[in-house]
C-alpha positions as CSV (number, residue, x, y, z in Angstrom):
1,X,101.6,117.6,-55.2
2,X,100.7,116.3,-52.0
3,X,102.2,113.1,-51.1
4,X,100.5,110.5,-48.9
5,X,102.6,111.2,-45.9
6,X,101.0,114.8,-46.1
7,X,97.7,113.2,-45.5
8,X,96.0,111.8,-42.2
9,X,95.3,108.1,-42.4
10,X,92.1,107.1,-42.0
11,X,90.8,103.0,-42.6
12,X,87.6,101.3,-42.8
13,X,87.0,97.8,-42.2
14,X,84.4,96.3,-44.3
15,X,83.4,97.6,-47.9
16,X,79.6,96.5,-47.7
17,X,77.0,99.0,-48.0
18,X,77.6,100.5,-44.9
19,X,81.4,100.7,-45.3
20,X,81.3,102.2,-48.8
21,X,78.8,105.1,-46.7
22,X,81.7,105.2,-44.3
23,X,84.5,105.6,-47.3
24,X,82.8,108.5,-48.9
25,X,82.0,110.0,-45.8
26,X,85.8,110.0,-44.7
27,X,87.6,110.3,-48.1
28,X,87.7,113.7,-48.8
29,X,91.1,115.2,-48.3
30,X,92.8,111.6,-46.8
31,X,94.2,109.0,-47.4
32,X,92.2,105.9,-47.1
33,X,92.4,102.2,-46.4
34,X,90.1,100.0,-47.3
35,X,89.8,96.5,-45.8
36,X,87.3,93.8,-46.9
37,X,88.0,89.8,-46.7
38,X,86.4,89.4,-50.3
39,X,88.4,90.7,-53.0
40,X,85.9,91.4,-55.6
41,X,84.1,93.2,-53.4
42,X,87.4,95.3,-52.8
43,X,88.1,95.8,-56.4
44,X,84.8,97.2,-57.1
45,X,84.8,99.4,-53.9
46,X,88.3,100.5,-55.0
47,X,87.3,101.5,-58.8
48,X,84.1,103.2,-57.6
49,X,86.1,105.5,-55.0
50,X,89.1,106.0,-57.3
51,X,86.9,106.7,-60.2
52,X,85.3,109.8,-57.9
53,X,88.6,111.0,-57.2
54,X,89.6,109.8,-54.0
55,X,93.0,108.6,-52.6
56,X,92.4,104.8,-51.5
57,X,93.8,101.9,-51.3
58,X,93.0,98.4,-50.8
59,X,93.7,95.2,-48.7
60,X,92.4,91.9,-48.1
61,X,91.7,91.4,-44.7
62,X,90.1,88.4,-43.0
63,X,89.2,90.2,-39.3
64,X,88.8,86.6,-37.8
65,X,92.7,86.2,-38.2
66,X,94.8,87.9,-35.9
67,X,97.5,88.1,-38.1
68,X,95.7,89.7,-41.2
69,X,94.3,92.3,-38.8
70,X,97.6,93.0,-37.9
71,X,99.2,93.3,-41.4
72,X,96.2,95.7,-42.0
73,X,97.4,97.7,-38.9
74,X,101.0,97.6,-39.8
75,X,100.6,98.9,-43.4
76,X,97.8,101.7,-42.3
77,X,100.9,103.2,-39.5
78,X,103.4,102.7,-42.5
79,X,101.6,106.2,-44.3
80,X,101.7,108.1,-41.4
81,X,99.1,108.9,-38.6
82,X,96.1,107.7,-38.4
83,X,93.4,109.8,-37.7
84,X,90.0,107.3,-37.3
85,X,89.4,103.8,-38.0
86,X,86.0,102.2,-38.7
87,X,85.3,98.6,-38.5
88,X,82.2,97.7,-40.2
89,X,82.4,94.1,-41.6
90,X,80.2,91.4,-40.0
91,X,77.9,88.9,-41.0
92,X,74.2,88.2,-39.5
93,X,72.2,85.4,-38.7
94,X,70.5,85.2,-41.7
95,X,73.3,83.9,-43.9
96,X,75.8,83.0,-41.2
97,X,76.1,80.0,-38.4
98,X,76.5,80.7,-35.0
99,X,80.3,79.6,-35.5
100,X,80.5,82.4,-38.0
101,X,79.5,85.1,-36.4
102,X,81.3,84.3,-33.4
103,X,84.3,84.2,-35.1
104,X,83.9,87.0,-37.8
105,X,81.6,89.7,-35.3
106,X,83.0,88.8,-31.8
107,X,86.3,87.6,-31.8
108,X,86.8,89.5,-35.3
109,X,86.6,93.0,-33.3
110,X,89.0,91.8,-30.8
111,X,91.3,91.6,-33.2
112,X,90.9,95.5,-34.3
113,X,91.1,96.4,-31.0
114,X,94.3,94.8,-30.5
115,X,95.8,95.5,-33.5
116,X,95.4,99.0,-33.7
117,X,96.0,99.6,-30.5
118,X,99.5,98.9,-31.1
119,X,99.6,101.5,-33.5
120,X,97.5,103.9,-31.7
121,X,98.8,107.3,-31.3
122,X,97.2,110.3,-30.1
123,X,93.6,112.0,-30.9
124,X,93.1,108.6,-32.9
125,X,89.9,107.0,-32.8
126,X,88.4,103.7,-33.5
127,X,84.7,103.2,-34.0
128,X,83.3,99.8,-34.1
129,X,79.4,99.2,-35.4
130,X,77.6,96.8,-33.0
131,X,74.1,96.5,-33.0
132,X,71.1,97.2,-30.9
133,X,70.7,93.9,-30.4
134,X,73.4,93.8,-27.8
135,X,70.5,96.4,-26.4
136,X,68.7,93.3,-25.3
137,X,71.2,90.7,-24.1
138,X,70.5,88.8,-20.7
139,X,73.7,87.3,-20.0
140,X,75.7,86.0,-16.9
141,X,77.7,88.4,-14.9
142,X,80.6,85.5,-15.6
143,X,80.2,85.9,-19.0
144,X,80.0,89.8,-19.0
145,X,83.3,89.9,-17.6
146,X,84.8,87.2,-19.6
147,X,83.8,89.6,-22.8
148,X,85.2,92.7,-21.6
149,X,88.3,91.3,-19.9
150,X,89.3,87.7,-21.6
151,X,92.7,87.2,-23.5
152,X,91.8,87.0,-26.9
153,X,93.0,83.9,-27.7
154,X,90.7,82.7,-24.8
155,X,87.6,84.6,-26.1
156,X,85.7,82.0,-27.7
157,X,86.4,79.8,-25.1
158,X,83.8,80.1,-22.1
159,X,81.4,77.4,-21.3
160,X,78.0,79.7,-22.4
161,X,79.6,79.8,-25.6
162,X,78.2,77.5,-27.9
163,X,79.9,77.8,-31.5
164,X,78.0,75.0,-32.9
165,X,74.6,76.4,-31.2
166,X,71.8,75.7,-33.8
167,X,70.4,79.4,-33.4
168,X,72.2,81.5,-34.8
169,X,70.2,84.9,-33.9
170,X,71.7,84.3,-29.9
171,X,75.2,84.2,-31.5
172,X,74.7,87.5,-32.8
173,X,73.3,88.8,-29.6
174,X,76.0,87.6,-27.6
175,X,78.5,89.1,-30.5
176,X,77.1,92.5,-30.4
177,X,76.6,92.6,-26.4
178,X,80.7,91.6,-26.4
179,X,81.5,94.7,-29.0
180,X,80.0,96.9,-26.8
181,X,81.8,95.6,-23.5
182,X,85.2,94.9,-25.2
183,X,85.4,98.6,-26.2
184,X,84.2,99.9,-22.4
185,X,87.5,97.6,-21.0
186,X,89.8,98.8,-23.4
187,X,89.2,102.5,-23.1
188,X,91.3,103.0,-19.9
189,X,94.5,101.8,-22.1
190,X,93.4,103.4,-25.1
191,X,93.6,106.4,-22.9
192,X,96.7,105.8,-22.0
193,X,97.8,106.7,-25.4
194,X,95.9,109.6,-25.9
195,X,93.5,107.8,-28.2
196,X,90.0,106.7,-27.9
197,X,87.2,104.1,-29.0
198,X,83.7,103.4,-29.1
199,X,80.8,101.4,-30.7
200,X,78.0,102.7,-32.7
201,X,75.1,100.3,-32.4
202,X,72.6,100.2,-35.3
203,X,68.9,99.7,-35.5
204,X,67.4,98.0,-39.4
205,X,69.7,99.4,-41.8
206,X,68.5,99.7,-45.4
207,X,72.2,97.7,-46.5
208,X,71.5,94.2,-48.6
209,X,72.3,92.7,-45.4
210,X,69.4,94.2,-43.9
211,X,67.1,93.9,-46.3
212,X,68.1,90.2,-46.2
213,X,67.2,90.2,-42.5
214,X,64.1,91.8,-43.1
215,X,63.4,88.8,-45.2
216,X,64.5,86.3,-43.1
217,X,62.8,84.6,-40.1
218,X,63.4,87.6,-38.0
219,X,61.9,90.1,-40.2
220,X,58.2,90.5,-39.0
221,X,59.7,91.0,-35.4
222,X,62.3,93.4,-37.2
223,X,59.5,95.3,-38.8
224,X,57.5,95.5,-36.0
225,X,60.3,97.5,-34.1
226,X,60.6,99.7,-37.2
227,X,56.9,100.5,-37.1
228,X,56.9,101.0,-33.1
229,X,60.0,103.6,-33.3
230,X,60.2,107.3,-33.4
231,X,61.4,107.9,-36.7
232,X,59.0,105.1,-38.4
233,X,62.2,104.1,-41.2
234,X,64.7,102.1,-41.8
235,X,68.1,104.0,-41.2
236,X,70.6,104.7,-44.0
237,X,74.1,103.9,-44.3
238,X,74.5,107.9,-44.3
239,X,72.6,107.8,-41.0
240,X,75.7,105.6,-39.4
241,X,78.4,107.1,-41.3
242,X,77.0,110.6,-39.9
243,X,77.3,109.3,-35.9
244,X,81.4,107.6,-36.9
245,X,81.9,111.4,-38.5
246,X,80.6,112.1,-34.9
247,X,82.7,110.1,-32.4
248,X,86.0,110.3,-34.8
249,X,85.9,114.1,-34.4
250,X,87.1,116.8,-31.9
251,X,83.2,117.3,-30.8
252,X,83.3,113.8,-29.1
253,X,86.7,114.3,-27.2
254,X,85.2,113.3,-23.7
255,X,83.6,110.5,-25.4
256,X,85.2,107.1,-25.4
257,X,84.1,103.4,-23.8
258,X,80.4,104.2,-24.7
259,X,78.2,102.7,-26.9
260,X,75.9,105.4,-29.5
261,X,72.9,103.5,-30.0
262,X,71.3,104.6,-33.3
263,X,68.6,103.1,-34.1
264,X,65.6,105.7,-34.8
265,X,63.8,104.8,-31.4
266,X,63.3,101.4,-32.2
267,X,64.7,100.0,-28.7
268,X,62.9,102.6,-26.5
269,X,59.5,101.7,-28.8
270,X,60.1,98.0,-27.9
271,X,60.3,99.0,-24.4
272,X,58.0,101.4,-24.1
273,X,55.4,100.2,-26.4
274,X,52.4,102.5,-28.2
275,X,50.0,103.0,-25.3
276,X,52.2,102.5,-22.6
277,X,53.6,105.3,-22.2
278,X,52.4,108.7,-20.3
């Protein structure tokens, strides 16, 4: 019988529906960890993945504290190596406060970058999901850097950041725009280990939270980038899971500190608008 230390270690972050697309998708033949802050949620993730015959176990992790992210860390390196992680939990302007999502999408993935760093060994990689709307952030230079390059302690911490801001949606922007610049700083010490990391940035996801977005004040401007893309759909979980199987796997070994966007053409369709082009 094999035991767990036979297996590779690989842990998602986040048992929504994207996560649970990410589980099944890395499952198969490992041993998994699955991380999500609400623990029904994690019992019924758990029972559906065990019940299909996969290795998994659970923990409660809250990503906005440091040290729960780190516990999670800690007991993932305690089954052997860990071959990918993938942090998927977040919340959205819809049913969070600015606060919130700072907290939980911004200084939230500081916290996985930190933490498994520590335990990062070599070939292992970490995949955070962002968000095209970090496509479309105008921010500072200032606050750019502070992003990338601040302590995390300090993170939320810079004058442009506004954590009692009424609007939300700028929050989010902000959030996603600092995923994407947090992972391009790190990379050069991640390398250092042999390991890499990157963000996958999604366009409207067909997950109940985007459907709720989709139904929320955003959703006619959301809907109107799904109908000016290329692929003319929402994307799947299995659409995202597909580019983390991608940048977790020997194909993508001169890939890390880069940001996949994957949104079916919406961005470049907001851009470059029906008609305008050639």
């Amino acid at each position: 019988m094999v035991s767990h230390l036979d297996r590779n270690t690989v842990v998602v972050i986040g048992a929504g529906g994207m996560g649970m697309a990410m589980a099944r998708r890395f499952a198969s033949g490992r041993l998994l960890v699955l991380a999500d802050s609400s623990a029904t949620r994690l019992e019924n993730a758990l029972a559906a993945l065990q019940g299909e015959g996969h290795t998994v176990e659970g923990l409660g992790t809250d990503v906005s504290d440091r040290g729960s992210v780190e516990q999670l860390a800690k007991a993932a390196r305690s089954h052997g190596r860990i071959e990918a992680v993938v942090h998927t939990a977040g919340v959205s302007p819809v049913t969070a406060t600015a606060r919130q999502i700072y907290q939980v999408d911004l200084l939230g993935t500081a916290h996985v970058i930190d933490a498994f760093f520590a335990v990062a060994s070599p070939t292992m990689s970490l995949v955070c999901v962002a968000s095209m709307a970090g496509q479309f952030a105008s921010l500072s230079g200032d606050l750019e850097r502070h992003l990338a390059t601040a302590p995390t302690d300090l993170l939320l911490g810079h004058s442009e950041i506004d954590l009692d801001a009424p609007d939300s949606a700028v929050a989010y922007v902000v959030a996603k725009r600092g995923n994407q610049l947090r992972v391009q700083a790190a990379a050069h010490a991640w390398g250092g280990k042999g390991a890499r990391l990157n963000t996958i940035s999604p366009g409207v996801i067909s997950t109940p939270m985007g459907v709720e977005e989709l139904q929320g004040p955003m959703g006619a401007y959301m809907q109107s980038m799904i109908d000016l893309s290329g692929a003319r759909r929402l994307g799947t979980p299995d659409d995202i899971a597909g580019a983390a199987a991608f940048l977790t796997g020997p194909e993508s070994s001169f890939i890390t500190g880069n940001d996949l966007l994957v949104d079916g053409g919406a961005v470049a369709g907001q851009r470059w608008q029906a008609g305008s082009a050639p």
